[in-house]
C-alpha positions, 0 to 999 in steps of 0.5 A: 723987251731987252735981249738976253745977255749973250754966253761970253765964249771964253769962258770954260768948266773945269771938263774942258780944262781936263781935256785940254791937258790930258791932250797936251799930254798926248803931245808930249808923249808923242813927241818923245817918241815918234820926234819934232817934225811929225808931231808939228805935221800932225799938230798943224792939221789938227789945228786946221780941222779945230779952227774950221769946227771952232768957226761953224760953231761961233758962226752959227751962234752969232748968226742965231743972235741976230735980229731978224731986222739986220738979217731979213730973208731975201725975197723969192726969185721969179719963176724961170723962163725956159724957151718962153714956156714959164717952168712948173716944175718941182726942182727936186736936186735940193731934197735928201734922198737915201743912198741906192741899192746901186751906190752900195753895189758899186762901193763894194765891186770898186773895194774888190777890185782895188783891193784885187789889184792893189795885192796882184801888184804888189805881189809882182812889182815888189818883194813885200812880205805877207804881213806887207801884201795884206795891209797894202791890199787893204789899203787899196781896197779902201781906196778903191771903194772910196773912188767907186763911191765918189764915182757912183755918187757923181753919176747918179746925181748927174743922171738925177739932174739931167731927167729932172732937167729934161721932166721939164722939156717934156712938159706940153704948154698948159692953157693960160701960158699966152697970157702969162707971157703978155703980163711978163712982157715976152 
């Protein structure tokens, strides 16, 4: 049976070219106004982030292209020896799960403190005016409930692997081990 033909990827409609040139009028205008060097700062970071989708998108494509014959699915590693008991349990760390109430309360406790602090500083260190002081502050309780997401999110997930980890430990020695470890040559 002959393979489809594959889409030639150069190829565009007359939506794409609309795009393409209304950004480039969007280049334009923003480099008679705001000048050269920040358009070539902005224009370089969005060329990073275009060259990084345009890449996921032509990779997926081509890996779903591939015969299952040049690509095989590697093989099932054996299962884990952990102080010569064989490991049963389900590792879990790979399965999604929905953000917890503690992550939200955290990401929000982190925005009002940085935010808090960001504006108490501003306010004593510097002669900014009002309009200044609130959009520092809100900046700092931006960046404040980012680094108590990330914080949050890190934590909880080190918590998550060390009790799988540990749900592991506890597990007693179920009849048959022997025998597993004589076939396994341990």
């Amino acid at each position: 049976m002959p393979s489809p033909p594959s889409p030639n990827l150069s190829q565009f409609n007359l939506r794409t070219l609309f795009v393409g040139v209304a950004l480039m009028a969007m280049v334009f205008a923003a480099a008679s106004y705001g000048g050269w060097a920040g358009l070539l700062a902005a224009a370089t970071l969005a060329a990073l982030v275009s060259a990084h989708v345009i890449g996921n998108v032509l990779g997926r494509r081509l890996r779903d292209e591939v015969s299952p014959q040049l690509n095989p699915t590697p093989p099932k590693p054996p299962r884990p020896w952990v102080r010569g008991r064989l490991l049963r349990g389900e590792r879990r760390l790979h399965q999604r799960t929905p953000l917890g109430r503690i992550i939200h309360v955290t990401s929000a406790g982190a925005a009002v403190m940085g935010g808090l602090l960001g504006g108490l500083a501003l306010a004593f260190w510097t002669d900014a005016s009002l309009s200044g002081w609130m959009v520092g502050m809100l900046s700092s309780a931006v960046l404040g409930g980012f680094f108590g997401f990330l914080l949050a999110c890190f934590l909880e997930m080190t918590i998550r692997a060390l009790w799988q980890a540990s749900e592991g430990e506890r597990e007693t020695p179920r009849e048959g081990d022997g025998e597993i470890r004589r076939e396994m040559g341990r």
